[in-house]
BALOKE-387657 format. One line per 5 residues: their letters; for each residue x, y, z of C-alpha. Coordinates in pm, 1 decimal. Example, Ala and Ser with C-alpha at 12.3 -4.5 7.8 and 13.67 -1.06 7.14 Angstrom:
residues 2
AS> 1230.0:-450.0:780.0; 1367.0:-106.0:714.0
***
This chain:
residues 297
XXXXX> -15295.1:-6384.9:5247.1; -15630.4:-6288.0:5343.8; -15747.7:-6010.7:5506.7; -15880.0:-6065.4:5822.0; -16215.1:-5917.7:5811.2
XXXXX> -16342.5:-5662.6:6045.6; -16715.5:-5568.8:6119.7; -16923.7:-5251.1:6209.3; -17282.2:-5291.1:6318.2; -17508.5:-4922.6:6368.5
XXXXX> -17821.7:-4933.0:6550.0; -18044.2:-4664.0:6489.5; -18327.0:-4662.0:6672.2; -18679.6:-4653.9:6575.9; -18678.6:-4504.7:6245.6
XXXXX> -18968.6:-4595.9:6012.1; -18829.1:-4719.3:5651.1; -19057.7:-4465.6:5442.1; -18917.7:-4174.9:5688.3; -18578.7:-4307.7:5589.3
XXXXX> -18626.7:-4295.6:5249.3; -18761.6:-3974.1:5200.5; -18517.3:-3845.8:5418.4; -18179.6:-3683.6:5350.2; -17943.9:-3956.4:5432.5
XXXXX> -17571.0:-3995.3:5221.2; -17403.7:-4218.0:5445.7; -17728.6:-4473.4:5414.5; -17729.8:-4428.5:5099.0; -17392.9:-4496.5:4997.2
XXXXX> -17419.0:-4785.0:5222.5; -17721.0:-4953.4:4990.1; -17569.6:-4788.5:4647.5; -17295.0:-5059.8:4738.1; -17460.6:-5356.9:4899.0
XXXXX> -17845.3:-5339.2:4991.9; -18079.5:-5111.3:5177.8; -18413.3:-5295.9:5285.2; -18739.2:-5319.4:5483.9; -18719.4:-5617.2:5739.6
XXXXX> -18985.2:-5693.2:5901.2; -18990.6:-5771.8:6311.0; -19026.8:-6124.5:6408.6; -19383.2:-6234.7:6479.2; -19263.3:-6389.6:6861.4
XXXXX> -19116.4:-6015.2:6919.9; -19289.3:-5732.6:7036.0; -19231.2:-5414.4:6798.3; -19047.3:-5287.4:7155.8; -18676.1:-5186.1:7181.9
XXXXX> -18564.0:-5431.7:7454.2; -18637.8:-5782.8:7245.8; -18532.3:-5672.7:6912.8; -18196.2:-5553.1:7014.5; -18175.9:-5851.2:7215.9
XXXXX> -18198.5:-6058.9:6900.6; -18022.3:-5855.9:6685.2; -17719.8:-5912.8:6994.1; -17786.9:-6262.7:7061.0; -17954.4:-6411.6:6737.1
XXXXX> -18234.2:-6569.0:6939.3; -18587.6:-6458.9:6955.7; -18813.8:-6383.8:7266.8; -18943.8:-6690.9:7314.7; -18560.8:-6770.0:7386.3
XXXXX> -18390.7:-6482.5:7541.5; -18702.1:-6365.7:7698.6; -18695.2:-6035.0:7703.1; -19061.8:-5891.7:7646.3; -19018.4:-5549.0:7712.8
XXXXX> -18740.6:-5249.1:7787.6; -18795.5:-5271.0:8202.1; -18721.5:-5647.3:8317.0; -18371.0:-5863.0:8251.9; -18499.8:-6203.1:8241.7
XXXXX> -18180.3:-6482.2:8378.2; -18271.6:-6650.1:8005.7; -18108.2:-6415.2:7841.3; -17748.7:-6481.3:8046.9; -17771.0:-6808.2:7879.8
XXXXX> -17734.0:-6595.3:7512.3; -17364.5:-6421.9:7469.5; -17373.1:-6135.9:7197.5; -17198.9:-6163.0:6906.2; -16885.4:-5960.8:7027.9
XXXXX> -16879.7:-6177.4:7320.8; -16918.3:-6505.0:7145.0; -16640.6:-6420.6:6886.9; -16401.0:-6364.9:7141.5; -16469.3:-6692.4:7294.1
XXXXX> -16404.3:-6846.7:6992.1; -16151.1:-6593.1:6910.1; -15966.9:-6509.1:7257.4; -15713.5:-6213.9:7068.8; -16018.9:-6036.0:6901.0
XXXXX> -16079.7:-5663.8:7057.3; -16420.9:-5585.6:7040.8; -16667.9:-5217.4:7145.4; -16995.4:-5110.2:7215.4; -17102.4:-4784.3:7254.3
XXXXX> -17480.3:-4652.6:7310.2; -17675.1:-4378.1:7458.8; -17945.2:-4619.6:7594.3; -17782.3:-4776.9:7886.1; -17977.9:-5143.7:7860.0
XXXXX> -17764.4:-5207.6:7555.7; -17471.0:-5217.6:7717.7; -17540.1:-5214.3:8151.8; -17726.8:-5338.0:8372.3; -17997.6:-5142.1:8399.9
XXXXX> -18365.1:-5215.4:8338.1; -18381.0:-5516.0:8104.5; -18027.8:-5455.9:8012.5; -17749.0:-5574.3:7942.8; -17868.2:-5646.7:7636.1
XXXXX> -17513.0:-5667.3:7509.3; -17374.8:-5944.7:7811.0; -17021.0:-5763.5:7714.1; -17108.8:-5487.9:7822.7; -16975.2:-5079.0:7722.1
XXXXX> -16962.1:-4754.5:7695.8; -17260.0:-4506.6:7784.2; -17258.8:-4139.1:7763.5; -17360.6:-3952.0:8119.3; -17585.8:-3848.8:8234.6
XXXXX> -17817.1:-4101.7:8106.7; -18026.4:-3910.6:7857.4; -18334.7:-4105.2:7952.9; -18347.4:-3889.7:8281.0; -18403.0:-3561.1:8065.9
XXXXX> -18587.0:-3760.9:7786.6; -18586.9:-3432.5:7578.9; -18442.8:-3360.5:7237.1; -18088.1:-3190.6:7387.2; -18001.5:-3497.8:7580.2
XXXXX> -18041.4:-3747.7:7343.0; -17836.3:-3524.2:7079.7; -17599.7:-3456.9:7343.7; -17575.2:-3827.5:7413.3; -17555.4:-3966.3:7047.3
XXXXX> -17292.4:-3673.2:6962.8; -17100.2:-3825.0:7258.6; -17117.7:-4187.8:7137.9; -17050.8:-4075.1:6803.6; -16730.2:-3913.0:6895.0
XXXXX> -16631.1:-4195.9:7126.7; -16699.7:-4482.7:6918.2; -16510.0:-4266.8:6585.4; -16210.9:-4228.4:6758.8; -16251.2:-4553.5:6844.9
XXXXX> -16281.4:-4731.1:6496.3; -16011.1:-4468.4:6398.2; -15745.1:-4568.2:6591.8; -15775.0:-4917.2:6741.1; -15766.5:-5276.5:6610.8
XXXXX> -16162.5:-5350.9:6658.8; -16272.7:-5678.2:6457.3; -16613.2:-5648.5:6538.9; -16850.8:-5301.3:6703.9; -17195.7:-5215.9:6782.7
XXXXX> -17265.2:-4830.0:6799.4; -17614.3:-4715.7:6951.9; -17797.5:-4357.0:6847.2; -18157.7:-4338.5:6971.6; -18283.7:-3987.8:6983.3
XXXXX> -18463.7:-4051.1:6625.8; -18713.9:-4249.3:6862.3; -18725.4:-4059.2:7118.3; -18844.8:-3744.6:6858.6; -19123.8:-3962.7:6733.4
XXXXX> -19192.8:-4036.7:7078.9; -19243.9:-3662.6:7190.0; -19367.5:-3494.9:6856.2; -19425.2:-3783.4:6602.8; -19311.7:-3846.2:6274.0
XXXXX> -19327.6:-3495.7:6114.7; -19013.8:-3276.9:6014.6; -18864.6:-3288.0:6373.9; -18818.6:-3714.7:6322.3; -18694.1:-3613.7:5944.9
XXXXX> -18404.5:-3412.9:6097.3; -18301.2:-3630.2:6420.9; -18309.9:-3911.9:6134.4; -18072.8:-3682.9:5919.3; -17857.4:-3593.9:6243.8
XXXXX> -17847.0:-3984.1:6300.8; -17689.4:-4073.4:5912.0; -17448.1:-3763.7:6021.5; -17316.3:-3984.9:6282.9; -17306.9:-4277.3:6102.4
XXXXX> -17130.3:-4062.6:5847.7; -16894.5:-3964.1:6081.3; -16831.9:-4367.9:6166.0; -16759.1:-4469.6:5798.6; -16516.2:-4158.6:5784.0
XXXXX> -16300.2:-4299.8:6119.5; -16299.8:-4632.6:5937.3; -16180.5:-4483.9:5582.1; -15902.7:-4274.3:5775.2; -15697.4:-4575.0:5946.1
XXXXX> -15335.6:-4563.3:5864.1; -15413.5:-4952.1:5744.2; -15741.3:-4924.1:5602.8; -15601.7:-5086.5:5215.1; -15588.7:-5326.7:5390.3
XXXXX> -15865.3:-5447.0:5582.5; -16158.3:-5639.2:5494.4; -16474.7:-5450.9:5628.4; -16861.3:-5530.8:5668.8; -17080.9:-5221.5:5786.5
XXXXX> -17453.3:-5332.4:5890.4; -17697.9:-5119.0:6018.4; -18042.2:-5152.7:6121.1; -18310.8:-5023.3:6302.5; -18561.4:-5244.5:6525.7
XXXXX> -18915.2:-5149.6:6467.7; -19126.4:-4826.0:6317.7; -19354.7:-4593.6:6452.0; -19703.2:-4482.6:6432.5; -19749.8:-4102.9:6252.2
XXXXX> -19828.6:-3958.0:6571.5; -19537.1:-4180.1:6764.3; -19542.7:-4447.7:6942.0; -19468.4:-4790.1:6927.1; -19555.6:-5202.0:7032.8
XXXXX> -19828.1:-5257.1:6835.5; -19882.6:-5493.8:6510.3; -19967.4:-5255.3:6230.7; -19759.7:-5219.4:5944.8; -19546.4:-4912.1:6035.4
XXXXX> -19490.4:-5027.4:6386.1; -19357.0:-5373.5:6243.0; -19168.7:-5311.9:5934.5; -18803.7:-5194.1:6012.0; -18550.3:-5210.2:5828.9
XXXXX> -18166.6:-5361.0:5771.2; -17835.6:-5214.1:5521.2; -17519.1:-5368.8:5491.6; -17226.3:-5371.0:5246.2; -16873.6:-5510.9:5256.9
XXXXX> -16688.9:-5839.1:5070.9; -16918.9:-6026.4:5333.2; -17239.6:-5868.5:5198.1; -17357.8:-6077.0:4886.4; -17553.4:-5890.2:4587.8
XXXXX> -17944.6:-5878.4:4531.6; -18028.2:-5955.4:4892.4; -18409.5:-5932.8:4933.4; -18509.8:-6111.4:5270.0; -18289.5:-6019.7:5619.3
XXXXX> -18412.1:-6082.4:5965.4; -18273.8:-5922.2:6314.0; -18126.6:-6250.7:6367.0; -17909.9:-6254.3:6065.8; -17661.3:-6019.9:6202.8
XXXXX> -17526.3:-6249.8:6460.8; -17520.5:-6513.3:6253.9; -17376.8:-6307.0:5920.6; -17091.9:-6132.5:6184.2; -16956.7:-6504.9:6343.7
XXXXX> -16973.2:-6621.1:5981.5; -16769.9:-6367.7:5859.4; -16471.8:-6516.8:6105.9; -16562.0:-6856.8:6009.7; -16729.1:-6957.2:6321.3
XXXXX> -17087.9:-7145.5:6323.3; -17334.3:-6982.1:6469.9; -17493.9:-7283.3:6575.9; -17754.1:-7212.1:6868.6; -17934.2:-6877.1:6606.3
XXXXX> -18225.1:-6853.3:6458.0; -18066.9:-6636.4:6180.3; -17867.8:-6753.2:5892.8; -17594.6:-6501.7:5686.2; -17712.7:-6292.1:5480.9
XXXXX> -17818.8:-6419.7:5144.2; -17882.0:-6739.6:5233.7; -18263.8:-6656.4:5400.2; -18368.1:-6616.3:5036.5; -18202.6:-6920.0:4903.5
XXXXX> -18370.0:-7131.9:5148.9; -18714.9:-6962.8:5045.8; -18623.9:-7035.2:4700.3; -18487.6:-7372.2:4748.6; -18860.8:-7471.1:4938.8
XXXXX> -19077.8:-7324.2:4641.2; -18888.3:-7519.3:4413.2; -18916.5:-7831.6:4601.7; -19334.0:-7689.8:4655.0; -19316.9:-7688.6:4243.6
XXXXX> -19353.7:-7335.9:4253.0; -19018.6:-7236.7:4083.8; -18873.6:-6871.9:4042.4; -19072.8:-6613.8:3974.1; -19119.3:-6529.6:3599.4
XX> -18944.2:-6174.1:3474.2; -19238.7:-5950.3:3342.0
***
């Protein structure tokens, strides 16, 4: 019989892909060494701004959809969009689902949030009162430990797990060797994830899929919302049974549609397709353009 698969998602917030590769990061790593690891680049119709990205990366819809242009106002458009944990319980009624972050939008009602319409767990105080370095490691240490114990001990098909104080450093000091080591504290924690999932009494098995993304860059002296290259290119990992080989093109809006696919349900009102088959499609139209594959050097 088939395993019934079971689904991870990490948000890391606002961490630039060439920080992240010259970075320290194992648990990254391992993640590409045994699916993929690569930049994605954030949708022309959103704004390189926390609030809309995560809002597609939840709902698989972009802004000119859900509607959320910033990280202050929750437009009623976005109501109309149930995350991914939400809509696979829908389809899926017995599914247990979690969401943990230490920004509050992603999963209350605060601001433009939720971002996540099921809602979840937030660390408090809300470290966006302090803003400084200490609360926002105090707040992703909390979620980490939360969402771990968590993942270790309860039957979860499908979780989103928030750390932001990588952005928040670039905010406050830019992207020198203070945003190298909160994005090194960051792969700790999602270290610390993949370690609750490998310790489950039941772990041989279960079928998992761990994705993990970030939603926009940052300029080299911080800062964020702009069109230039660092600013727009994030990035997106993933491995698992789910995950095919050789992937080369993801989009925000792939990981709703890749995590309903993955429990056989269509995701039929996205803008993103599972993974793998963005590139097919762009291969499929150069053919048809007579354009063919690409020759090998």
């Amino acid at each position: 019989m088939k395993n019934e698969p079971r689904v991870l998602v990490v948000g890391i917030d606002g961490v630039r892909y060439d920080s992240l590769l010259a970075a320290n990061t194992p648990a990254a790593d391992r993640i590409a060494s045994q699916g993929f690891l690569i930049p994605a680049r954030v949708h022309r119709k959103n704004a390189t701004i926390s609030g809309p990205v995560w809002a597609t990366v939840a709902t698989g819809v972009y802004a000119d959809r859900h509607l959320v242009t910033g990280n202050s106002h929750h437009p009623e458009e976005l109501d109309r969009y149930p995350d991914f944990t939400a809509a696979l319980r829908e389809s899926r009624p017995g599914l247990q689902t979690m969401i943990a972050a230490s920004w509050h939008p992603l999963a209350e009602g605060v601001h433009c949030g939720p971002l996540f319409s099921s809602r979840g767990w937030v660390p408090q105080p809300d470290p966006e009162e302090a803003n400084d370095a200490d609360s926002w490691v105090s707040a992703d240490d909390a979620v980490m430990e939360y969402a771990a114990r968590r993942l270790e001990t309860e039957d979860l098909a499908a979780s989103f797990v928030y750390f932001g104080e990588a952005d928040v450093e670039a905010h406050n000091r830019g992207t020198g060797d203070g945003y190298t080591a909160a994005i090194e504290r960051c792969d700790a924690r999602l270290d610390a994830l993949l370690t609750a999932i490998e310790r489950r009494p039941q772990r041989v098995g279960e079928d998992w899929t761990v994705i993990v993304a970030t939603d926009h860059g940052h300029l080299d002296s911080g800062g964020h919302g702009g069109d230039s290259e660092a600013e727009r290119t994030a990035w997106i990992a993933g491995c698992g049974t789910s995950v095919p080989h050789d992937i080369t093109e993801v989009d925000h809006a792939d990981v709703f549609a890749h995590v309903l696919t993955m429990f056989g349900i269509k995701a039929t009102n996205s803008e993103g397709v599972p993974f793998g088959q963005r590139q097919a499609r762009g291969q499929e139209r150069r053919e048809l353009s007579g354009q063919g594959a690409p020759e090998r050097a």
